[in-house]
RODREN-478199 format. One record per atom (N, C-alpha, C): atom name; residue in one letter; x, y negated, z negated; residue number from 1. Coordinates in nm, 3 decimals, decimal comma. Example, Ala and Ser with C-alpha at 12.3 -4.5 7.8 and 13.67 -1.06 7.14 Angstrom:
<recs>
+----+---+---------+---------+---------+-----+
:  a : r :      xx :      yy :      zz :   k :
+----+---+---------+---------+---------+-----+
:  N : A :   1,319 :   0,569 :  -0,780 :   1 :
: CA : A :   1,230 :   0,450 :  -0,780 :   1 :
:  C : A :   1,320 :   0,330 :  -0,780 :   1 :
:  N : S :   1,285 :   0,225 :  -0,708 :   2 :
: CA : S :   1,367 :   0,106 :  -0,714 :   2 :
:  C : S :   1,290 :  -0,003 :  -0,787 :   2 :
+----+---+---------+---------+---------+-----+
</recs>
This chain:
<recs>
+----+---+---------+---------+---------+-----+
:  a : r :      xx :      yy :      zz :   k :
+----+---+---------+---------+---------+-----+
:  N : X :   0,083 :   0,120 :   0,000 :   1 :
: CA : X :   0,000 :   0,000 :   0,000 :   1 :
:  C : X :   0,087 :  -0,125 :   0,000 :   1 :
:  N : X :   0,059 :  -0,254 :   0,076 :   2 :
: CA : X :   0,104 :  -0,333 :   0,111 :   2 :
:  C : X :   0,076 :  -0,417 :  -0,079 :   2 :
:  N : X :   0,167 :  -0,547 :  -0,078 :   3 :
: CA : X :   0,172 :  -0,594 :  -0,207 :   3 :
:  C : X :   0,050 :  -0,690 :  -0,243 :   3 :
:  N : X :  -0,003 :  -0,721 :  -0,157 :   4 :
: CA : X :  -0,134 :  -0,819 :  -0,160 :   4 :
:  C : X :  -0,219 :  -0,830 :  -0,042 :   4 :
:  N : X :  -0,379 :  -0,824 :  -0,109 :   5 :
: CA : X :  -0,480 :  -0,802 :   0,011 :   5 :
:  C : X :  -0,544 :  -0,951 :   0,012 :   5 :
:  N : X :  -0,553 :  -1,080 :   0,130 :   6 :
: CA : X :  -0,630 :  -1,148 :   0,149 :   6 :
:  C : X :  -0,738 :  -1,168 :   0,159 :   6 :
:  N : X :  -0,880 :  -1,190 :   0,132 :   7 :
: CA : X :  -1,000 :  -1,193 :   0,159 :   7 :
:  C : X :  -1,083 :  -1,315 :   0,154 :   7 :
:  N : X :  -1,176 :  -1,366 :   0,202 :   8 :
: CA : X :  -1,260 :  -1,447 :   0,217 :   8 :
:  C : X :  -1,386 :  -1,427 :   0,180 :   8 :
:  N : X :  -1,443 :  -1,442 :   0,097 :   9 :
: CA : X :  -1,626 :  -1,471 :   0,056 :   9 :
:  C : X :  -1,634 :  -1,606 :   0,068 :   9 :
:  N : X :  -1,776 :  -1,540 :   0,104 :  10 :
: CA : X :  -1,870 :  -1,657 :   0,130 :  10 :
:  C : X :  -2,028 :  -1,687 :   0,101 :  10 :
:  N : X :  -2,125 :  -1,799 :  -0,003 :  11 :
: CA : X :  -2,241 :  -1,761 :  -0,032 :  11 :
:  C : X :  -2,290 :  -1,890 :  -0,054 :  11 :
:  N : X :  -2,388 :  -1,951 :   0,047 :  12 :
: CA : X :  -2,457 :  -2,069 :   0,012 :  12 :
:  C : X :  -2,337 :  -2,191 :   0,080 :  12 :
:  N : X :  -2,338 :  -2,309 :   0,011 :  13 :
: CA : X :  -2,173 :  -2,337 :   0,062 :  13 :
:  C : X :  -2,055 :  -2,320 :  -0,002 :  13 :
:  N : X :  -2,077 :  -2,210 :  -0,129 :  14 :
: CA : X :  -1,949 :  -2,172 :  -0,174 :  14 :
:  C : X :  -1,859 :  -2,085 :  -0,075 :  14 :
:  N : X :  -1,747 :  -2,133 :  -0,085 :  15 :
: CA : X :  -1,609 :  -2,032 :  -0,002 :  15 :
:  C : X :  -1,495 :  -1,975 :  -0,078 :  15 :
:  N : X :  -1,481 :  -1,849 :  -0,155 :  16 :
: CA : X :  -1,394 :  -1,829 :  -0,224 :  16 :
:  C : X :  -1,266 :  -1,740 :  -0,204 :  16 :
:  N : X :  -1,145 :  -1,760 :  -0,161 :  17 :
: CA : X :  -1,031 :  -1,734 :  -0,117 :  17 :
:  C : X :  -0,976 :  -1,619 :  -0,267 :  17 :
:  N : X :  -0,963 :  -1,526 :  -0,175 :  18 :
: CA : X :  -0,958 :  -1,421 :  -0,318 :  18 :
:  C : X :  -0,788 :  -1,334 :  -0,217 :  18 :
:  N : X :  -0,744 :  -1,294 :  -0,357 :  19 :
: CA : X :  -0,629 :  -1,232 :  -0,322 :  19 :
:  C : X :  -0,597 :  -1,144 :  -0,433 :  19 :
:  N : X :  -0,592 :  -1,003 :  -0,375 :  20 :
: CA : X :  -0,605 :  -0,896 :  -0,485 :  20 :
:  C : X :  -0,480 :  -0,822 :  -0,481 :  20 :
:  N : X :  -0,396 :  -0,830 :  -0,548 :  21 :
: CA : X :  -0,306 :  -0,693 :  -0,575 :  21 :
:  C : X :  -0,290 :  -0,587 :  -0,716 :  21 :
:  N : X :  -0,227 :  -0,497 :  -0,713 :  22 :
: CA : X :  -0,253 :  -0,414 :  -0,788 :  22 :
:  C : X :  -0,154 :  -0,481 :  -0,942 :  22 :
:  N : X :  -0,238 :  -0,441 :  -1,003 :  23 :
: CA : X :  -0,210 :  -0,526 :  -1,173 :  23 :
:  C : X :  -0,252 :  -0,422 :  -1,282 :  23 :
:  N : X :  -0,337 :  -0,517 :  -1,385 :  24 :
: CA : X :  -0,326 :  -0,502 :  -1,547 :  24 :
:  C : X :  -0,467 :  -0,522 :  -1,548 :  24 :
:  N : X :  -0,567 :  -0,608 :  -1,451 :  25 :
: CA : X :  -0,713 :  -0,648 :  -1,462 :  25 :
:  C : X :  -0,725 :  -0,776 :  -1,487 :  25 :
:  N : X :  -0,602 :  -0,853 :  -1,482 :  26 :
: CA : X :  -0,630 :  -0,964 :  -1,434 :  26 :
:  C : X :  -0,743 :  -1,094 :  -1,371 :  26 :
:  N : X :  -0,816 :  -1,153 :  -1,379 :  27 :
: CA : X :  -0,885 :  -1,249 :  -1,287 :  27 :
:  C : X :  -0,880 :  -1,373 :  -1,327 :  27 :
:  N : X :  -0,833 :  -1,450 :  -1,217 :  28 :
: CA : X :  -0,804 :  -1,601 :  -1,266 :  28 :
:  C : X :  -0,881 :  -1,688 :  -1,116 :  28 :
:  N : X :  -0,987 :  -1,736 :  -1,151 :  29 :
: CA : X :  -1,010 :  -1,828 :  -1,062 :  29 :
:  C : X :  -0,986 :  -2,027 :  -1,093 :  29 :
:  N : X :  -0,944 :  -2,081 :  -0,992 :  30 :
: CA : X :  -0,911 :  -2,161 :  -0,984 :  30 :
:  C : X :  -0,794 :  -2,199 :  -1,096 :  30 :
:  N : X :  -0,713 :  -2,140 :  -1,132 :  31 :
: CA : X :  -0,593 :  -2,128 :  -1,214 :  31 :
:  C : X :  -0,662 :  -2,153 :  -1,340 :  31 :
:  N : X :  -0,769 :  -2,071 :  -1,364 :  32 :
: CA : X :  -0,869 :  -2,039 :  -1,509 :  32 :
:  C : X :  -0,890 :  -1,883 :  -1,521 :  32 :
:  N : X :  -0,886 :  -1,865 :  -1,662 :  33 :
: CA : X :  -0,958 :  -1,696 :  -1,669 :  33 :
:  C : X :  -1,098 :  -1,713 :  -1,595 :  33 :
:  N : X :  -1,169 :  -1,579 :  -1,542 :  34 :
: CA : X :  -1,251 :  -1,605 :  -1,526 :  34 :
:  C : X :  -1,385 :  -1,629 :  -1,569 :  34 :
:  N : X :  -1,348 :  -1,535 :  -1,735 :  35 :
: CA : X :  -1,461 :  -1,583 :  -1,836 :  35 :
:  C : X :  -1,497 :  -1,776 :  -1,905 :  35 :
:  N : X :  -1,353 :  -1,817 :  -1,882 :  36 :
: CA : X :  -1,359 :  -1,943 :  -1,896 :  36 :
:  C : X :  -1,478 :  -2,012 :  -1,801 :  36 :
:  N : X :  -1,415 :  -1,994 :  -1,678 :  37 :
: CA : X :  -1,451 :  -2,039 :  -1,536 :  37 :
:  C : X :  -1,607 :  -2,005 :  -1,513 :  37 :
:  N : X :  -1,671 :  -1,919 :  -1,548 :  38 :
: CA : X :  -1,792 :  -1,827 :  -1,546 :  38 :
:  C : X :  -1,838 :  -1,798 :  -1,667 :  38 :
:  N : X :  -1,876 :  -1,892 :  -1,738 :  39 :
: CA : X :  -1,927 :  -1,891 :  -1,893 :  39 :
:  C : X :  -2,038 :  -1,822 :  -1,908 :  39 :
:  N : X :  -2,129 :  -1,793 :  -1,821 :  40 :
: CA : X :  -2,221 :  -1,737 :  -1,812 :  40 :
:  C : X :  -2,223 :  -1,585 :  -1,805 :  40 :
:  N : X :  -2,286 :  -1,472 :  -1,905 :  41 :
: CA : X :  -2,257 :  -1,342 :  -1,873 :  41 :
:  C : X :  -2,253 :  -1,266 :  -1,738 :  41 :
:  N : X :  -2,384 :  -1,284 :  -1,706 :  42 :
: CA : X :  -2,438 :  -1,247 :  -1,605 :  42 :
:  C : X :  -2,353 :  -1,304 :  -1,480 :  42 :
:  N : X :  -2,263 :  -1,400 :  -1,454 :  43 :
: CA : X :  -2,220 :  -1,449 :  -1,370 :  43 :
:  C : X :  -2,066 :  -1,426 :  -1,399 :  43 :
:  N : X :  -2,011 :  -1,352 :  -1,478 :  44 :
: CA : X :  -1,897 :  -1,252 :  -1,518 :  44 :
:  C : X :  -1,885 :  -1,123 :  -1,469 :  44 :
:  N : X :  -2,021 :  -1,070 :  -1,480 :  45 :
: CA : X :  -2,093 :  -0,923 :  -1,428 :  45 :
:  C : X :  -2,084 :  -0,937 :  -1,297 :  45 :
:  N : X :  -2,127 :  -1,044 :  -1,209 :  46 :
: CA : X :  -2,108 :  -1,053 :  -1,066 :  46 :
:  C : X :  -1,999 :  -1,020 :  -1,061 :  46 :
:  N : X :  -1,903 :  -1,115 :  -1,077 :  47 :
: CA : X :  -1,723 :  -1,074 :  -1,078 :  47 :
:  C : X :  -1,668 :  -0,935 :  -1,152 :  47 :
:  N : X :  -1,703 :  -0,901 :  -1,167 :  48 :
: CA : X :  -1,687 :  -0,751 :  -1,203 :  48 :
:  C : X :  -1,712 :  -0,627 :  -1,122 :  48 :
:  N : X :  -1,829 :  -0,685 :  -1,104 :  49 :
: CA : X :  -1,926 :  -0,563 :  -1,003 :  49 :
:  C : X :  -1,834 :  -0,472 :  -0,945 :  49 :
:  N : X :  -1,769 :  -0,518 :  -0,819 :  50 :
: CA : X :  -1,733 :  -0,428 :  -0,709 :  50 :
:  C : X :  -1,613 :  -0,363 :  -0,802 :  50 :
:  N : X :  -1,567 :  -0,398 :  -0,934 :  51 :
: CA : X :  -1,422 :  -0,334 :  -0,951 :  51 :
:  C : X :  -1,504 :  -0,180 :  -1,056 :  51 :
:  N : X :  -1,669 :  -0,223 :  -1,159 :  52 :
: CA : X :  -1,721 :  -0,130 :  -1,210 :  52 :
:  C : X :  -1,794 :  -0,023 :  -1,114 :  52 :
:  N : X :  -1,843 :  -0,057 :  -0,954 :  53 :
: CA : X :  -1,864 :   0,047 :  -0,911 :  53 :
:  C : X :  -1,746 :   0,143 :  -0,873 :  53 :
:  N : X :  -1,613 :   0,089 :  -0,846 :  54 :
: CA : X :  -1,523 :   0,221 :  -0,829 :  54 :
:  C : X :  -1,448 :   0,247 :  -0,933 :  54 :
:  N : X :  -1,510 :   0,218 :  -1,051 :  55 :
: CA : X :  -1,414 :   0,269 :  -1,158 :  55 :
:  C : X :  -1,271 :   0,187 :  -1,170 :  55 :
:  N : X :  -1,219 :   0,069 :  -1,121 :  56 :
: CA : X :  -1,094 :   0,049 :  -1,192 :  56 :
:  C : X :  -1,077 :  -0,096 :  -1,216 :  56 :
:  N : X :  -1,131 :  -0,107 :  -1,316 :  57 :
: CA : X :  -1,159 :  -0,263 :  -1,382 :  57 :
:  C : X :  -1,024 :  -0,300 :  -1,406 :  57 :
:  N : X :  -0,929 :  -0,241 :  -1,444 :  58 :
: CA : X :  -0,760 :  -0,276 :  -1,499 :  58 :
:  C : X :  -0,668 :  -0,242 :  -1,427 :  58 :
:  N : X :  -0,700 :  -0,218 :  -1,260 :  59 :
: CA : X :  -0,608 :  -0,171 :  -1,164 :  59 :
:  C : X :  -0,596 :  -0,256 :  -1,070 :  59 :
:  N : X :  -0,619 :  -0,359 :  -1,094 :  60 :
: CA : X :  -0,592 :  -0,491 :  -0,968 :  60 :
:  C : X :  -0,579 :  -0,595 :  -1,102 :  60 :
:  N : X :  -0,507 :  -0,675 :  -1,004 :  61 :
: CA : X :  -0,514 :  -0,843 :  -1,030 :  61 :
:  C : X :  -0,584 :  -0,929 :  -0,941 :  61 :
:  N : X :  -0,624 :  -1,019 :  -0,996 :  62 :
: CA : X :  -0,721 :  -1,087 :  -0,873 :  62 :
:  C : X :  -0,666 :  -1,225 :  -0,876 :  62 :
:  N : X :  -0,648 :  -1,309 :  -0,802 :  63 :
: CA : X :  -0,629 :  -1,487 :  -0,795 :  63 :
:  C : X :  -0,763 :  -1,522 :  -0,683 :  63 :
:  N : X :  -0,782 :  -1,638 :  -0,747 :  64 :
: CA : X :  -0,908 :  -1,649 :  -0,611 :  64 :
:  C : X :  -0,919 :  -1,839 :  -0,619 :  64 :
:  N : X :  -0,895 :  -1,875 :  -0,524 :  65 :
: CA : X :  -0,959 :  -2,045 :  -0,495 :  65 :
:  C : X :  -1,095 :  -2,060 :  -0,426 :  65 :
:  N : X :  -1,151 :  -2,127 :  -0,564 :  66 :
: CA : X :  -1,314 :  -2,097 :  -0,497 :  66 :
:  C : X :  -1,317 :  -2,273 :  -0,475 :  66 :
:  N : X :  -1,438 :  -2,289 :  -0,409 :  67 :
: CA : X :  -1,422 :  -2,441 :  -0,356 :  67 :
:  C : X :  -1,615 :  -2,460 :  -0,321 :  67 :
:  N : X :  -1,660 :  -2,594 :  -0,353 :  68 :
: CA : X :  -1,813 :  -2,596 :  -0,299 :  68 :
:  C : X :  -1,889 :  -2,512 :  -0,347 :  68 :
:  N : X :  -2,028 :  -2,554 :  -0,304 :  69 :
: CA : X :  -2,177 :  -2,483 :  -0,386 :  69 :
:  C : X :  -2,146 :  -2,536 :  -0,503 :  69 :
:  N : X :  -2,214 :  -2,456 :  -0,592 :  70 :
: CA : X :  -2,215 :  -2,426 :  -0,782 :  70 :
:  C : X :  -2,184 :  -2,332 :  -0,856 :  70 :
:  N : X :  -2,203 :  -2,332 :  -0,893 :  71 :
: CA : X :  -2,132 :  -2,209 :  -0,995 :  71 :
:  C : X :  -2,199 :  -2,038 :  -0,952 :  71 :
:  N : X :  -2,298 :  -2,039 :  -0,959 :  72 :
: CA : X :  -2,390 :  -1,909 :  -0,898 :  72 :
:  C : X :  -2,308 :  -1,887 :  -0,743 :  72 :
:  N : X :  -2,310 :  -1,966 :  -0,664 :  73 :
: CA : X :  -2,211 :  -1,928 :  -0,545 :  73 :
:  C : X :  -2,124 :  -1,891 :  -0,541 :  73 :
:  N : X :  -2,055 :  -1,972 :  -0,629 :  74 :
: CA : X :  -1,923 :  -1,912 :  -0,628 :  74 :
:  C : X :  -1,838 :  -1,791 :  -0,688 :  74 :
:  N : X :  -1,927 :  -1,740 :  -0,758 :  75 :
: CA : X :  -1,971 :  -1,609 :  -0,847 :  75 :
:  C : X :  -2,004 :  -1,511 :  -0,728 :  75 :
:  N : X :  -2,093 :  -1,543 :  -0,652 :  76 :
: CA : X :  -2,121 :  -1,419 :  -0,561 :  76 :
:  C : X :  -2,030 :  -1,428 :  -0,463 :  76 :
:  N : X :  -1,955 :  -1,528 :  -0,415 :  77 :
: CA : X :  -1,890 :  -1,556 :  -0,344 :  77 :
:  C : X :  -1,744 :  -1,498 :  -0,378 :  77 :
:  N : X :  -1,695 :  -1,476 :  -0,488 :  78 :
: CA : X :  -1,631 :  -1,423 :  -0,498 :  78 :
:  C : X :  -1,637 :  -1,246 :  -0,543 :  78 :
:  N : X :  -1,744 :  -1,215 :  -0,570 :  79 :
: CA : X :  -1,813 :  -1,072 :  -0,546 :  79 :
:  C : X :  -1,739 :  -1,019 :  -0,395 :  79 :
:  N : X :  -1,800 :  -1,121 :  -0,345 :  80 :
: CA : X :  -1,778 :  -1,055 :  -0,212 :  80 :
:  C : X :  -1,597 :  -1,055 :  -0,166 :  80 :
:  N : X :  -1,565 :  -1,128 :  -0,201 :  81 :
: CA : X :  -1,431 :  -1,142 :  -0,154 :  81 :
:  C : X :  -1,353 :  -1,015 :  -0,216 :  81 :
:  N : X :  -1,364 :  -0,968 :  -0,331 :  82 :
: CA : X :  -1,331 :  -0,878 :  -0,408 :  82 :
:  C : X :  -1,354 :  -0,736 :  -0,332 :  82 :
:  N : X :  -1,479 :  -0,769 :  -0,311 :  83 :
: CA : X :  -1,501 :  -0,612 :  -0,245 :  83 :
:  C : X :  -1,514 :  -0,630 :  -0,092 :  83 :
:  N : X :  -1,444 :  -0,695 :  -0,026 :  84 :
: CA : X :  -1,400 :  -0,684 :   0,074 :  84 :
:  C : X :  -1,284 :  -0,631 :   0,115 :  84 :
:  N : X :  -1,163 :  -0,706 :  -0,023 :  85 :
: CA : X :  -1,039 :  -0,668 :   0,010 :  85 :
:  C : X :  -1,016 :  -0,518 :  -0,095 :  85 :
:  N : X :  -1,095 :  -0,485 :  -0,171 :  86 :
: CA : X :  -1,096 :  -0,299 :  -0,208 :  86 :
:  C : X :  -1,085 :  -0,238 :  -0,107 :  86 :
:  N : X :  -1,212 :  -0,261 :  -0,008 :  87 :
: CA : X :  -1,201 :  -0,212 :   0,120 :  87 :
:  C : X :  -1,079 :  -0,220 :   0,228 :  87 :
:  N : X :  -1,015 :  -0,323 :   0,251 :  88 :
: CA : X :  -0,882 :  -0,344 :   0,263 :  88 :
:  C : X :  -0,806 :  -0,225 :   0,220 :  88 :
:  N : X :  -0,801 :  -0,281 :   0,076 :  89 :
: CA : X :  -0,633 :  -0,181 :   0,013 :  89 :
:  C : X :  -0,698 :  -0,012 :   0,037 :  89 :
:  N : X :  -0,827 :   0,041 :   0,018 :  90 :
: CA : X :  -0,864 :   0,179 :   0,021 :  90 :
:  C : X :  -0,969 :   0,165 :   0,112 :  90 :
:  N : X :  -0,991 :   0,234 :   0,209 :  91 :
: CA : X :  -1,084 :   0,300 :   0,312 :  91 :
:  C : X :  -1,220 :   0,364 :   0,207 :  91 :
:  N : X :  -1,141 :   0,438 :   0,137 :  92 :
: CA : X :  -1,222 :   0,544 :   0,017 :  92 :
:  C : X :  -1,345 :   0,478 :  -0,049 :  92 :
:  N : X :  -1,249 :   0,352 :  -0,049 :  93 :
: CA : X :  -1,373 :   0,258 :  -0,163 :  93 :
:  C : X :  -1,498 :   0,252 :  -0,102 :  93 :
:  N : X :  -1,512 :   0,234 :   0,040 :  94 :
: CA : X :  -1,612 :   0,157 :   0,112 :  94 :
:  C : X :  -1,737 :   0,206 :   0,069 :  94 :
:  N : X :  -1,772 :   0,329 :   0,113 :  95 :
: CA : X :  -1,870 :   0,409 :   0,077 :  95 :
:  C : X :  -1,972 :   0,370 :  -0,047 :  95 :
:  N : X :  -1,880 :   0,360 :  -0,133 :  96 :
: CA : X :  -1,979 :   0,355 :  -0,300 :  96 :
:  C : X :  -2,003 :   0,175 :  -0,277 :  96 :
:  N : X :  -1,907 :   0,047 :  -0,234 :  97 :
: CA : X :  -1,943 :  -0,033 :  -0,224 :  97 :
:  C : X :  -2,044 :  -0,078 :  -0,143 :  97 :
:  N : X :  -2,088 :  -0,063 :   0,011 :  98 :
: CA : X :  -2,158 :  -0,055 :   0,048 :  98 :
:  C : X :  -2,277 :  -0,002 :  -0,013 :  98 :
:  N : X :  -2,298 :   0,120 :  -0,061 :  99 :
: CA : X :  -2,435 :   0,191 :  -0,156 :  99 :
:  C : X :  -2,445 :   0,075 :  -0,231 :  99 :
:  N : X :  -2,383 :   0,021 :  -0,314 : 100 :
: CA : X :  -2,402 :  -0,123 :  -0,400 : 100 :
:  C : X :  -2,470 :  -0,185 :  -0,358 : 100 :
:  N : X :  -2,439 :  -0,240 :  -0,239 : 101 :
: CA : X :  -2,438 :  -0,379 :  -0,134 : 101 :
:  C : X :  -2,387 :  -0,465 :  -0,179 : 101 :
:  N : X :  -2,227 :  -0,450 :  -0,195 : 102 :
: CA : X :  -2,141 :  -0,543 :  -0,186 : 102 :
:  C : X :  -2,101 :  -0,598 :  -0,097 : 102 :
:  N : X :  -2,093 :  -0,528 :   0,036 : 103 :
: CA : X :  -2,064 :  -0,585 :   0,174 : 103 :
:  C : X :  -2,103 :  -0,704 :   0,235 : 103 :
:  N : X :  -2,222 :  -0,675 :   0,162 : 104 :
: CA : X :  -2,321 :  -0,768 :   0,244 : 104 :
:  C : X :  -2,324 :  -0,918 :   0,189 : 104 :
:  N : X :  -2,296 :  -0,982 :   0,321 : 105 :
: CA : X :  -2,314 :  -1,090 :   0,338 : 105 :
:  C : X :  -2,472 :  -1,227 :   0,344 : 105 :
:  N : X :  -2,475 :  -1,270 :   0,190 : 106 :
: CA : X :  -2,631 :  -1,316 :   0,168 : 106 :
:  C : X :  -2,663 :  -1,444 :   0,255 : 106 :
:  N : X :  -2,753 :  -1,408 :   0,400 : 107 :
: CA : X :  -2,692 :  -1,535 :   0,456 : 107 :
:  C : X :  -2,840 :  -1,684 :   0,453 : 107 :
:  N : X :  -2,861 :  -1,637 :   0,329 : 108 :
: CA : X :  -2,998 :  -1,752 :   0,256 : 108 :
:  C : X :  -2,896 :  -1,849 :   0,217 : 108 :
:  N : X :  -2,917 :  -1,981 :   0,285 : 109 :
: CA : X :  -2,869 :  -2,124 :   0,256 : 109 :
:  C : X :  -3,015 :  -2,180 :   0,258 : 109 :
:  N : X :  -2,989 :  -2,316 :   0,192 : 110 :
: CA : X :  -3,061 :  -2,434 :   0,207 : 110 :
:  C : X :  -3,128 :  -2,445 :   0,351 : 110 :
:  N : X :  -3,286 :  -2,496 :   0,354 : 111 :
: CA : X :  -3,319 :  -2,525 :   0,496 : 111 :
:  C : X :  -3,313 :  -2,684 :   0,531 : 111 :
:  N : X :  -3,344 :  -2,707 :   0,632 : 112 :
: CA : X :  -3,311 :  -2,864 :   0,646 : 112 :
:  C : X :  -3,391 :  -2,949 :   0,643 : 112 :
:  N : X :  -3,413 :  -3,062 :   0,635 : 113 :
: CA : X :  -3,511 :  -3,161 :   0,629 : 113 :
:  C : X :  -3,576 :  -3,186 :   0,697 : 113 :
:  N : X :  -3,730 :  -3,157 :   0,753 : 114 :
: CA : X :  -3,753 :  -3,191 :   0,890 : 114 :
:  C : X :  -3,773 :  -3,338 :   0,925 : 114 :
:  N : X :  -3,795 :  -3,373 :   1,034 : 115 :
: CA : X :  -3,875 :  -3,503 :   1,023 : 115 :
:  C : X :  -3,970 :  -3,516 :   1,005 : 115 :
:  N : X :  -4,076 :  -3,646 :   0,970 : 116 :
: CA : X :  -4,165 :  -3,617 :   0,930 : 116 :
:  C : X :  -4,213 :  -3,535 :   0,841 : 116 :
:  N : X :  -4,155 :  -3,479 :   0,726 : 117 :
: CA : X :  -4,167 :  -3,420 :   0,571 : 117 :
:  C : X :  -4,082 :  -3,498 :   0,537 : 117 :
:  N : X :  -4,090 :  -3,466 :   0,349 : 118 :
: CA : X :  -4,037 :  -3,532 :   0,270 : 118 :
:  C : X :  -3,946 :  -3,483 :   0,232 : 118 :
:  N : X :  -3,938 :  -3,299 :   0,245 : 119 :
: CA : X :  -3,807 :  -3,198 :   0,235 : 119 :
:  C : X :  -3,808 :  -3,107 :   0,327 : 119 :
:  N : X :  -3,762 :  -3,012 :   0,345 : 120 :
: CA : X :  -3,796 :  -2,903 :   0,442 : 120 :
:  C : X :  -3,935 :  -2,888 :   0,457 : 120 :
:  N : X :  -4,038 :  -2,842 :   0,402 : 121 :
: CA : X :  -4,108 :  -2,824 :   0,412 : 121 :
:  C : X :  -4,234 :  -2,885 :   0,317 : 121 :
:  N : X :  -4,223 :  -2,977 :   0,261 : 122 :
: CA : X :  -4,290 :  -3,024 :   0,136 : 122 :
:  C : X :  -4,257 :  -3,194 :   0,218 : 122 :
:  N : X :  -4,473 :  -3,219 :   0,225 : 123 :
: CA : X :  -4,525 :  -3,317 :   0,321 : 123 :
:  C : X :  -4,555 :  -3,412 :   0,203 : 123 :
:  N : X :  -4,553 :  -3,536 :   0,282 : 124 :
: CA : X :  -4,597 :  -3,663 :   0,183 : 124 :
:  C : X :  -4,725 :  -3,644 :   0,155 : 124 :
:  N : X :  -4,738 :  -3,707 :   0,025 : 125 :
: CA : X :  -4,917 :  -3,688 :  -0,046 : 125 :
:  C : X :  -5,009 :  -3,737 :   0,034 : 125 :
:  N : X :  -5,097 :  -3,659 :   0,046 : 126 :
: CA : X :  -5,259 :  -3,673 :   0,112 : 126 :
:  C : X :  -5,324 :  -3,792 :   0,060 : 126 :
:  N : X :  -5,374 :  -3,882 :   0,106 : 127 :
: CA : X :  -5,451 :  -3,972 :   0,040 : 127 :
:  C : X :  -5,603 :  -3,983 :   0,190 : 127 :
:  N : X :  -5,672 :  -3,997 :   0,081 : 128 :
: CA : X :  -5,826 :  -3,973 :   0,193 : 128 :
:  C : X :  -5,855 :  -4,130 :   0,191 : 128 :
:  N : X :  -5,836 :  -4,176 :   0,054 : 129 :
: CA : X :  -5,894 :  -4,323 :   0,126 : 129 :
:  C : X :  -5,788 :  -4,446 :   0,090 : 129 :
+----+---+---------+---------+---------+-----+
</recs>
């Protein structure tokens, strides 16, 4: 195995630049732990995910530059980056990640403003008289 796997996630307009090599269990995003960075449980558990479906939570190191969206993006956004580059370093992995649906790419963004509405889809108030 090569010494470091590059990967890219992506979710909403978060973009998170993840780079995995083999370690101690490591995760540091934006030169923060990632429990710091992701105070939220449930948004720790995202970042976890792809390393608890194949069993090796303490067998990589992770660095990742996440950038844009909010915090929830950038959480899944780096989900994905993670288990992209598993797939990378092992072929083997794919299988159980995919069954997850880690692969997958969530491609629900924001819709746009139309004209004539007041948001995407939400019209100025009715007035009858």
């Amino acid at each position: 195995m090569e010494k470091q796997k590059n990967t890219i996630g992506r979710r909403k307009e978060a973009v998170a630049r993840v780079y995995v090599s083999k370690g101690t269990g490591n995760i540091t995003v934006n030169d923060k732990d990632y429990k710091t960075y992701f105070s939220l449980i449930y948004l720790q558990n995202q970042v976890e995910l792809p390393f608890k479906t194949i069993d090796a939570l303490d067998k990589f190191d992770v660095k990742v530059n996440a950038a844009g969206g909010g915090i929830k993006g950038q959480a899944e956004a780096v989900k994905l980056g993670i288990a992209r580059a598993l797939c990378e370093i092992n072929p083997d992995f794919r299988p159980a990640l995919k069954a997850a649906s880690l692969l997958t790419r969530d491609p629900r963004a924001v819709e746009r403003k139309k004209p004539g509405k007041r948001k995407a889809r939400r019209s100025f108030q009715f007035s009858k008289r």
